[in-house]
Residue, then its C-alpha position, 0 to 999 in steps of 0.5 A: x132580742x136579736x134573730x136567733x141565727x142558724x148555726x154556722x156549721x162547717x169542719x176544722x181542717x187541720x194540717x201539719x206544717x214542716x218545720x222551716x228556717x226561714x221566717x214567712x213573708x208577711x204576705x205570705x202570712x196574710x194570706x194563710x190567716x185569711x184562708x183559715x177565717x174563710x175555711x174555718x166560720x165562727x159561731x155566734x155567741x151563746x146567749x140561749x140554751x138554744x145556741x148552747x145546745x145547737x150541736x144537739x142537732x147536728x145528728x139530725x142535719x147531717x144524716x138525713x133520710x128518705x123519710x126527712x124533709x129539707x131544712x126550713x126556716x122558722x121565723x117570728x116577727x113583732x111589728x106592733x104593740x098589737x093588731x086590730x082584730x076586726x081590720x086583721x080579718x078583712x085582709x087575709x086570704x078566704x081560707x084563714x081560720x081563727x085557732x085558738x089566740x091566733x090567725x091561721x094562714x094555711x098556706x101562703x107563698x108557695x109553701x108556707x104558713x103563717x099564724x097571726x098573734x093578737x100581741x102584735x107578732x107572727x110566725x112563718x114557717x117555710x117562708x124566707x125572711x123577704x116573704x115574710x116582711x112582705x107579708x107584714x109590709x102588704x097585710x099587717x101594715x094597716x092593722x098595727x097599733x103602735x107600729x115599731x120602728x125596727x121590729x123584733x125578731x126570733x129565727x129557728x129552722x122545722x124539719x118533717x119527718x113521720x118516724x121520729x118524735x116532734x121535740x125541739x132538739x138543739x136549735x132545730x124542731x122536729x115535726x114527727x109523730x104527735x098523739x090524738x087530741x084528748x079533746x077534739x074540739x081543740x082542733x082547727x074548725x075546718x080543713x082547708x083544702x090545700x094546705x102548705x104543712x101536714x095537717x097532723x102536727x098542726x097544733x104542735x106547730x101552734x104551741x112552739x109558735x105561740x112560745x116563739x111569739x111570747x118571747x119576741x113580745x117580751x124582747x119588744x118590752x125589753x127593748x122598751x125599757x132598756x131605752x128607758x133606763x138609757x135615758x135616765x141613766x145620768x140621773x142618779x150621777x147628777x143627783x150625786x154630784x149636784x144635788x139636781x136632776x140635771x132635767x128641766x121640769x117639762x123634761x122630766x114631766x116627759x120622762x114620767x109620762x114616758x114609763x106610765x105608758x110603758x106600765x100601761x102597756x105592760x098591765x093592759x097586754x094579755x101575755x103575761x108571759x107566765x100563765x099557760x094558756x088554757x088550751x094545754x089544761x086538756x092537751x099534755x103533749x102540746x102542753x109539753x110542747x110550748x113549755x119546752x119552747x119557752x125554756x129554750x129561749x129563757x122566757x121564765x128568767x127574762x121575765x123575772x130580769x124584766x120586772x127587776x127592771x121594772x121595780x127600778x124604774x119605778x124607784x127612778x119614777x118615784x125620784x122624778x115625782x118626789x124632785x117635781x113636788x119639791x120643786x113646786x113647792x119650793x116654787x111657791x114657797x117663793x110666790x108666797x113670800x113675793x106676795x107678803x113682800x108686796x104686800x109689806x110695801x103697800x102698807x109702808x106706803x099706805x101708813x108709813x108717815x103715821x108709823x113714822x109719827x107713832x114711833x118718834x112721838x111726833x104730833x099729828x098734822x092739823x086738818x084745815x078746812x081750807x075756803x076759796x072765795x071768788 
């Protein structure tokens, strides 16, 4: 899945043209259609409630107060199938702590942190997109399994501010005011000593960053089997019109072991992308929190797309399967009737002139012992 990119905002100036005789130049019309693109930006798409309801956040963004922070970017990155743990924790700072399924970097850059996800993703906030692929670049680079050749990205932007609620409004997050934790051993097992973001809305910004990195995860899986499905697409069109598959044997051995591993993958994965994870059981709020995240971007509805695709492409693995065992059958089939053909030669070769008497009724040669003398 693409970045989420941020809202284009900016205000449609209008104008009333007096009424002329005389038609305009070409170029003069050149010019004016170029000044309304420049002036007036187009939106991207919508293609998520988050991009749907992103004017939800223009009250925020355009009144701002004392108490409201400057507008910053969250980002997520997936770069890998997953991260190996043991090598992960060598390589970050002396102050990352393990929270819950993530890793904790409270602060890196001049005012950003970074939780590290085991599924082969990670969230920044506060950073730019640079940092934030060097970071992956300097870091996460030799703890990849299964490194991905273009990584999958998700963009949103945080504002701080202690007298408003923390919610998810339109395509901006809200850091304000959360309540106490109903169990406080779910808290962070120690304070850093300088950290980039206030500590009070830690969690909060854990749970939206845990939905952030499920849903790139899933756009890694859905990238992965879009492809697959690109690549079979003329199969069933072969099949129609030939009768053949239109792949040669080791090529279709190829495609099989290519959706094993695709299944293997998707079975072997933690992230089920539906259970909750065990941490909100006790926390409601933050429960409410990563819920609301995960409806944002459609998680519940791409999943379900996903293994629709899935049961196809388990038909289409079916098909490979049943083409492959009809050609080795067919194959043998072949072998078997070389070999009795083979076979019928030998004998004709063998016993074909007493076939020949036995049929035509002619008498059997004399044996002569034949002696020499010298």
């Amino acid at each position: 899945m693409h970045a989420l990119r941020r809202v284009l905002r900016g205000s449609t100036r209008s104008s009333v043209t007096p009424l002329v005789l005389r038609p305009p130049s070409i170029a003069s019309c050149s010019r004016a259609f170029s000044t309304d693109y420049d002036t007036i930006k187009q939106k991207p798409k919508a293609s998520t409630p988050l991009r749907r309801t992103a004017a939800a956040s223009l009250p925020i963004r355009s009144n701002p107060t004392p108490t409201r922070s400057s507008i910053r970017p969250v980002l997520t990155f997936a770069t890998a199938e997953r991260y190996l743990p043991t090598r992960l924790r060598t390589r970050l700072t002396l102050d990352s702590q393990k929270l819950h399924d993530a890793w904790w970097i409270p602060r890196w850059g001049q005012d950003g942190e970074i939780f590290v996800f085991g599924n082969g993703s990670f969230v920044c906030w506060g950073l730019s997109d640079d940092e934030a692929r060097q970071f992956a670049k300097d870091i996460l680079a030799p703890c990849e399994v299964g490194s991905l050749q273009d990584p999958e990205t998700e963009e949103l932007e945080f504002v701080s501010d202690p007298n408003e609620k923390t919610r998810i409004q339109g395509d901006l997050i809200i850091l304000g005011h959360v309540a106490q934790l109903q169990d406080p051993s779910n808290a962070a097992s120690f304070s850093p000593s300088d950290p980039s973001l206030n500590m009070a809305t830690l969690l909060a910004r854990y749970a939206y960053s845990q939905a952030l990195s499920r849903s790139t995860a899933l756009s890694v899986l859905e990238e992965s089997l879009e492809a697959y499905l690109l690549s079979v697409a003329q199969l069933p069109h072969s099949l129609e019109k030939t009768g053949q598959p239109g792949l040669g044997r080791q090529a279709l051995i190829k495609k099989l072991g290519v959706l094993m591993k695709f299944r293997q993958g998707l079975n072997l994965n933690r992230e089920n992308f539906s259970d909750t994870p065990d941490l909100y059981w006790t926390e409601p709020e933050l429960e409410s929190f990563f819920k609301s995240m995960t409806a944002a971007l459609e998680v519940k509805a791409r999943t379900h797309a996903v293994n629709e695709k899935i049961t196809y492409a388990t038909e289409v693995q079916s098909t490979l399967r049943q083409l492959l065992t009809e050609s080795s059958s067919h194959r043998m089939e072949l072998v078997i009737i070389a070999l009795i053909a083979v076979e019928v030669i030998i004998a004709l070769i063998r016993d074909g002139p007493e076939l020949y008497r036995m049929v035509f009724g002619l008498p059997k040669e004399k044996e002569h012992n034949g002696v020499t003398s010298h």
